[in-house]
C-alpha positions in Angstrom: -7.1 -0.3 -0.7 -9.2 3.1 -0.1 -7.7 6.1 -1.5 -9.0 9.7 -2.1 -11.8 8.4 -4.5 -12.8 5.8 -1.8 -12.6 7.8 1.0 -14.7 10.5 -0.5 -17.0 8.4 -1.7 -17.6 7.4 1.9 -18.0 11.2 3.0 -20.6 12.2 0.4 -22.5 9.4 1.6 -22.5 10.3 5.4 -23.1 13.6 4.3 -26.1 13.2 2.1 -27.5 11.1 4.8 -27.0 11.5 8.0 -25.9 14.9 8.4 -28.2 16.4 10.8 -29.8 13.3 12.5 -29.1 12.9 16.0 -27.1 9.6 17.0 -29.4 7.2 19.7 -27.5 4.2 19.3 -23.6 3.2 19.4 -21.5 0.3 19.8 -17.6 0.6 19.8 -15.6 -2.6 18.9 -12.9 -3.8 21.9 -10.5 -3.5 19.9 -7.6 -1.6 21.2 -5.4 -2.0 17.7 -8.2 0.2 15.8 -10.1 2.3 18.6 -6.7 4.3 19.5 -6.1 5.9 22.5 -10.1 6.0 24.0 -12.0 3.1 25.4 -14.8 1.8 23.8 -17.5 2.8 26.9 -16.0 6.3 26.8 -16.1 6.9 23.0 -19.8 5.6 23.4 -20.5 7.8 26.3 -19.3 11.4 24.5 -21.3 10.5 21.3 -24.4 9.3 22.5 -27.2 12.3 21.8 -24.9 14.3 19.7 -26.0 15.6 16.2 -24.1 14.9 13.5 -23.3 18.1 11.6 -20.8 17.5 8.7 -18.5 15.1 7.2 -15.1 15.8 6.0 -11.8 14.3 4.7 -8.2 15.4 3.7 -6.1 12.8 2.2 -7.2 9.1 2.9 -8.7 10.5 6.4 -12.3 11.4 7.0 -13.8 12.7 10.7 -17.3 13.6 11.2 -18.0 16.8 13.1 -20.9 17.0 15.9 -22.5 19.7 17.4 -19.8 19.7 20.3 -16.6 18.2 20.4 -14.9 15.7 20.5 -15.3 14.0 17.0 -14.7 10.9 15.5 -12.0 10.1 13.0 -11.3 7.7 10.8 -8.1 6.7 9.3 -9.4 4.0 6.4 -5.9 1.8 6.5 -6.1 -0.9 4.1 -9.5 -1.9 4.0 -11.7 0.5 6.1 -15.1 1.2 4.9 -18.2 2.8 5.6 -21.5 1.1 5.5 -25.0 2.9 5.5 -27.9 0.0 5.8 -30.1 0.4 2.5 -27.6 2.9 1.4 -25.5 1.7 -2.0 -21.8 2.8 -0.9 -19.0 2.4 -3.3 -17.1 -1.2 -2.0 -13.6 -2.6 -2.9 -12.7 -6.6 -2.2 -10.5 -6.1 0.8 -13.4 -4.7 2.5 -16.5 -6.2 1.0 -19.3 -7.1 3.2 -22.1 -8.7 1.2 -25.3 -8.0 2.2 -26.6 -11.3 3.3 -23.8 -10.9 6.1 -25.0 -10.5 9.8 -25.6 -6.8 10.3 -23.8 -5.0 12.1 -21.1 -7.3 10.3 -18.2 -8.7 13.0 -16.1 -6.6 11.3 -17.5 -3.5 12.5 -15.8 -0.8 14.7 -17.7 2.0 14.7 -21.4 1.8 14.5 -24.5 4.8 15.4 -27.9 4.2 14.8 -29.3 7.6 14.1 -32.8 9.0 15.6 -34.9 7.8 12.0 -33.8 4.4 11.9 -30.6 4.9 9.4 -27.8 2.8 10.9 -24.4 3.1 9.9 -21.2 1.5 10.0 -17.1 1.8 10.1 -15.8 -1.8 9.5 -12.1 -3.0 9.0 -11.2 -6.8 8.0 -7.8 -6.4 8.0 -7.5 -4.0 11.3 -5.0 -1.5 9.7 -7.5 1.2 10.3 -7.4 3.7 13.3 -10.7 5.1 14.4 -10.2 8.1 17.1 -11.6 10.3 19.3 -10.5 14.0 19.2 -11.1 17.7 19.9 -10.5 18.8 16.4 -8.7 15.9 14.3 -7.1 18.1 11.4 -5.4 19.8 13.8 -3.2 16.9 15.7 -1.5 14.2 13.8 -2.0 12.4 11.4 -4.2 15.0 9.7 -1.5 17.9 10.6 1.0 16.2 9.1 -0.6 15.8 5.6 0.1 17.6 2.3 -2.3 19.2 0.0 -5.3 17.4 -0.6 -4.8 15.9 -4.5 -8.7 17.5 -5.0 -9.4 19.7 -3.0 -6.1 22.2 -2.9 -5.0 22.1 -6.2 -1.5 23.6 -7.0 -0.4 25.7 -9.5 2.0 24.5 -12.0 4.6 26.6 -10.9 4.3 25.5 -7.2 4.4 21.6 -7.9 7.6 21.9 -10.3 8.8 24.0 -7.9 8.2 21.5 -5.4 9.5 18.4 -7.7 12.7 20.3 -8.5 13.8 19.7 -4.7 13.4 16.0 -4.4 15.9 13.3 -6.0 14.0 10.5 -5.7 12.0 8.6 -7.9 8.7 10.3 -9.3 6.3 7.3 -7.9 7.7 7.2 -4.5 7.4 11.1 -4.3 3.4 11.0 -5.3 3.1 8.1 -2.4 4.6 10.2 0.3 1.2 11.7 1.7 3.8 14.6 3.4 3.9 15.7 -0.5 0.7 15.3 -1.5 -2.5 13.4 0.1 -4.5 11.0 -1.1 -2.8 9.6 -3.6 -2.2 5.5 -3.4 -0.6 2.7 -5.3 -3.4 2.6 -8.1 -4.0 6.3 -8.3 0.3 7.0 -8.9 0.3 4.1 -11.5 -3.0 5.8 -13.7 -1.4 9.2 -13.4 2.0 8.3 -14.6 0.8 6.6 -17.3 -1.5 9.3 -18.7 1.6 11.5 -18.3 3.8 9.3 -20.3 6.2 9.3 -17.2 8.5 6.0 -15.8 7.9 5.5 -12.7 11.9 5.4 -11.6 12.3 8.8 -13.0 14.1 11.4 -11.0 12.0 14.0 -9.6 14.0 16.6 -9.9 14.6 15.3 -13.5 11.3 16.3 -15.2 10.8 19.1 -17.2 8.0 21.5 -16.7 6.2 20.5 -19.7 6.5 16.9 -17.9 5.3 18.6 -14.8 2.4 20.5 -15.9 1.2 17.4 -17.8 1.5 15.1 -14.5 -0.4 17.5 -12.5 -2.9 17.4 -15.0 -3.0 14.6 -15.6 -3.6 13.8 -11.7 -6.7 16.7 -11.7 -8.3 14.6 -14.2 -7.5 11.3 -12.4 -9.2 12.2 -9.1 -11.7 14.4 -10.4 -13.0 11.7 -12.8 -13.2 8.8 -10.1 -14.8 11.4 -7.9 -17.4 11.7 -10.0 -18.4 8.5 -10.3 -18.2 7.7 -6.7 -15.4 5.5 -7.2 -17.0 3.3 -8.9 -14.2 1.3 -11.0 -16.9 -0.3 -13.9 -17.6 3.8 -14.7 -13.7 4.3 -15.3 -12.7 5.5 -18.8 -11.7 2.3 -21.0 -8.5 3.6 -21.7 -7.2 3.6 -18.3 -4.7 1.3 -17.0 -6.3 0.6 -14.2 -8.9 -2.4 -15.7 -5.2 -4.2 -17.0 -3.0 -3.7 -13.9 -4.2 -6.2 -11.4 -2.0 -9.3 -10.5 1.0 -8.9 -11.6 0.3 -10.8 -14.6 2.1 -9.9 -18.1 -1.1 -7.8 -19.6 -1.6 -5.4 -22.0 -3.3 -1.7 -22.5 -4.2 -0.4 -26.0 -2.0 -3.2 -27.5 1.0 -2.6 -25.5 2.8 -4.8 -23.0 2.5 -4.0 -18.9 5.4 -4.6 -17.1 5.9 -4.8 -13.1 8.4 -3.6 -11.2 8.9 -2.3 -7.1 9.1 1.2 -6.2 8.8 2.9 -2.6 8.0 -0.8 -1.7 5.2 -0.8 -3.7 4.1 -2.9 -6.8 3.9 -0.8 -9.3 2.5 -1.1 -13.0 4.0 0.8 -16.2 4.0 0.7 -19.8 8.2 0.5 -20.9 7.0 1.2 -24.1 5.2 4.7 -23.4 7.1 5.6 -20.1 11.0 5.7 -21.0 13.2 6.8 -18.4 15.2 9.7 -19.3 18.7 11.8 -17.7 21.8 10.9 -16.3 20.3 10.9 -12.7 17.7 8.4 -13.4 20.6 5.9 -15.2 22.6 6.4 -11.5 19.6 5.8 -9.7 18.3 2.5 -11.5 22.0 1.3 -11.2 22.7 2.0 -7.3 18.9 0.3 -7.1 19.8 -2.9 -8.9 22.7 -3.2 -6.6 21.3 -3.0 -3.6 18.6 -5.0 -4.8 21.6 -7.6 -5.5 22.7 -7.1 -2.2 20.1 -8.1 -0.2 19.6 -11.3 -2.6 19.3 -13.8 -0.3 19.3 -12.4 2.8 15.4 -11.4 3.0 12.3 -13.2 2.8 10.5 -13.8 -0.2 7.7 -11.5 1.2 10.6 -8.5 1.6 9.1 -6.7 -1.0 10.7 -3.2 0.1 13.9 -2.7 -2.2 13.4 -2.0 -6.7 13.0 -4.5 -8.6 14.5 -3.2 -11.7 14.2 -5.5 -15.0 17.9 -5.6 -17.1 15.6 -3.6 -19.6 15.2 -0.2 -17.7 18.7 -0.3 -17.6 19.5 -0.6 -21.2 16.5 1.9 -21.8 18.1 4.8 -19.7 21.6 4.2 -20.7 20.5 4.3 -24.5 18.3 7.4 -24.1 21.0 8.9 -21.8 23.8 8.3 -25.0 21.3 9.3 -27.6 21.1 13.1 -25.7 24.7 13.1 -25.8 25.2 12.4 -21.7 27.9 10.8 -20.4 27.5 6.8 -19.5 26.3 6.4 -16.2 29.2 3.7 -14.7 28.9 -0.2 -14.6 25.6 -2.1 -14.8 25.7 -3.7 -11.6 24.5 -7.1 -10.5 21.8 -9.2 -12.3 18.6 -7.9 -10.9 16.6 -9.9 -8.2 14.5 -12.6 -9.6 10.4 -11.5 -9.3 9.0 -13.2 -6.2 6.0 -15.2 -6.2 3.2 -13.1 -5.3 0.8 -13.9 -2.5 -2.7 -15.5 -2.6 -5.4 -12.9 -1.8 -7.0 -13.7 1.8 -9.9 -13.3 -0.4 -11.5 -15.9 -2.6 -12.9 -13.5 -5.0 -10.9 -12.9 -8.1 -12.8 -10.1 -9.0 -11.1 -6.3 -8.9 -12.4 -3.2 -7.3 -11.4 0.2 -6.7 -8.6 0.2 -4.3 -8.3 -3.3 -4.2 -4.7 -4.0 -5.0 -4.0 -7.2 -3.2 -0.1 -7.4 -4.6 0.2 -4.6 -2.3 1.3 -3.3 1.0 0.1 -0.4 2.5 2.7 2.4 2.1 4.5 3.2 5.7 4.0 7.4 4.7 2.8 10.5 7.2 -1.0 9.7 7.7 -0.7 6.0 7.0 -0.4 3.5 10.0 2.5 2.7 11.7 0.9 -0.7 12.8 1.7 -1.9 9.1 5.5 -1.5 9.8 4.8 -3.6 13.3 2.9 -6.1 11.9 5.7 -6.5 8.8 8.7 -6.7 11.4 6.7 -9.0 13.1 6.0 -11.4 10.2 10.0 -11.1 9.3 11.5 -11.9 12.8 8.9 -14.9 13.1 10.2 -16.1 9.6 13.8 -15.5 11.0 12.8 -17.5 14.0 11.9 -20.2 12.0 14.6 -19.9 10.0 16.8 -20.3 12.7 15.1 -23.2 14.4 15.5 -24.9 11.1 19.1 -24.1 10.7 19.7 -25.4 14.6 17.4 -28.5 13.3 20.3 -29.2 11.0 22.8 -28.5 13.0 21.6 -30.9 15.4 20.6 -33.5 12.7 24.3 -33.0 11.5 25.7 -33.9 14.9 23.7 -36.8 15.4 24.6 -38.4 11.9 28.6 -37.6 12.9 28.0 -39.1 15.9 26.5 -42.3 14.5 29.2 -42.2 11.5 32.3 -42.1 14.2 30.5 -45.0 16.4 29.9 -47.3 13.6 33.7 -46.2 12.6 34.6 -47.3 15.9 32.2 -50.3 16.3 33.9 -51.8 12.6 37.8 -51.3 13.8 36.8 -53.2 17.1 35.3 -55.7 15.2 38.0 -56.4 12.9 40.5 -56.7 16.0 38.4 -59.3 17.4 38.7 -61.1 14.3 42.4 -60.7 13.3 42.7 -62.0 16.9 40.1 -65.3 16.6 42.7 -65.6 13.1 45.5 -65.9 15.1 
């Protein structure tokens, strides 16, 4: 799905092409899920004529601004893209539109046709995306509520351990909570922990500031370096995990073995070998995770992909490295964990990997992301429990039925046998 180096992508293309070009042309999709809050003849109506000035973006959210308020926003989702006709713009499989598609593609929810001919293009396939109208969109929600941008408000090393010493949660889920830090996603976390050399269960509050410096290094060079090349994933170093990680099938980086496992609800893919959990708070944590992962064993969907999945191996690791440093042992392993699930089928039919396109993946519930996801999730859970329970009442009334027919054929035999014993006598 798009994260910083998509979206950005995106914005140097508006920017280098239709910044200052007056918009004479605009069709708005009915489509009250993704055009929030304005209807589709008033967004038309307060663009129409307007110049477009600049593009910007903080996090995974980009917003054009016009020579007069108010401006359209666009929070990308899971597969929202940007589409300039005759333009090459960086594209990822949950949002392809090949080119020999109608144009403007039925996908489309936001498209201007500017005063030389350009035409552009905001579509979503998957309709996780929000596109707005707003007086000044980094100023109201979800914008507002975002953390520093991952490249363009760097911290200091002192200010992110700082800011890592407070949180006891695991280091992957941390870098996913856009409140923290914006614009990083599932793939971006992943490359970043494994340059650092960091598991992705690993306490937070746990790392060293050596660890921390070389994380937030390590996430500079991350986003600066798929910035550069307009996120185009064939241009990413060799060495990165990224061109091994997709399926969640057992691969391999630099001759060592890729394992999968959940965290934050998301899947994530790490190196056991390279990224070692370490500290007595990261032992607790994988434990209390495996249990609860136990616990709900049987009492979710297959698709409930929200707890830790945590192999029997993490645990051993952390308790070992926990002994080795002289710590105490954390208590009891737990339950077995959960068995892996079965991963879905893409929607798509094409098997081959993009930037951002992580189809083992949902898209993380965090500040800036949208809450439609969680909807749409609940939704897909209470139909299965629906079903579920229709097939349970199925059975029950299948199970009545056959009692029914075992107690009349019961009764049906004895009656019988009377009859005879009495022909006998």
């Amino acid at each position: 799905m798009p994260e910083l180096p998509e979206v950005e992508a995106a914005r140097r293309a508006i920017e280098e092409n239709c910044v200052g070009k007056k918009i004479v042309k605009l069709i708005i999709a009915d489509d009250p899920k993704v055009i929030d809050g304005v209807s589709a003849s008033e967004f038309e109506a307060s663009l129409l004529g307007k110049t477009i000035v600049s593009a910007h973006r903080k996090g995974k959210n980009m917003w054009l601004r016009l020579d007069s308020p108010p401006f359209p926003s666009f929070q990308f989702g899971m597969a929202g893209a940007v589409y300039i006709k005759g333009v090459a713009v960086t594209k990822y499989k949950r949002s392809a539109v090949k080119d020999t598609d109608e144009w403007p593609s039925k996908y489309s929810k936001f498209f201007v046709e500017l005063d030389d001919g350009l035409e552009m293009s905001f579509t979503d396939k998957r309709r996780f995306a929000k596109v707005r109208l707003l007086k000044d969109p980094a100023s109201v929600a979800p914008i507002s509520d975002l953390g520093p941008d991952a490249l363009l408000e760097p911290l200091t090393v002192d200010e992110f351990t700082k800011s890592l010493s407070k949180k006891k949660i695991a280091i992957k889920a941390l870098l996913l909570d856009q409140s923290f830090i914006s614009g990083i996603g599932n793939w971006v976390a992943d490359e970043v922990l494994y340059q650092a050399r960091i598991h992705p269960l690993q306490i937070s509050a746990g790392l060293s500031k050596e660890s921390c410096a070389t994380l937030l290094k390590c996430i500079k060079e991350v986003v600066q370096n798929a910035v550069e090349v307009d996120a185009d994933c064939s241009r990413f170093p060799l060495k990165w995990l990224f061109h091994f990680r997709w399926g969640k099938k057992p691969g391999k980086v630099s001759g060592k073995k890729i394992d999968f496992i959940t965290v934050g609800g998301r899947t994530t893919a790490y190196v056991p070998e390279l990224q070692k959990l370490n500290g007595v708070q990261s032992a607790k944590a994988v434990v209390k995770q495996k249990k609860q992962t136990s616990k709900r064993k049987g009492s979710e969907d297959d698709d409930g992909d929200n707890g830790v999945d945590v192999p029997e191996s993490a645990v051993e690791e952390v308790t070992e490295n926990v002994k080795s440093k002289g710590g105490r042992k954390p208590g009891g392993q737990g339950a077995k964990p959960s068995k892996k699930r079965t991963s879905k089928e893409s929607d798509d039919d094409d098997s081959e990997h993009h930037a951002g396109d992580d189809d083992d993946d949902a898209d993380e519930l965090q500040a800036g992301d949208d809450d439609d996801d969680a909807d749409e999730l609940q939704e897909t859970k209470s139909g299965k429990a629906d079903e579920l329970q229709e097939t349970k009442s199925g059975k029950a009334t299948k199970n009545k039925q056959a009692k029914a027919v075992k107690t009349s054929k019961e009764k049906f035999t004895s009656q019988k046998s009377k009859n005879q014993k009495k022909k006998a006598k």
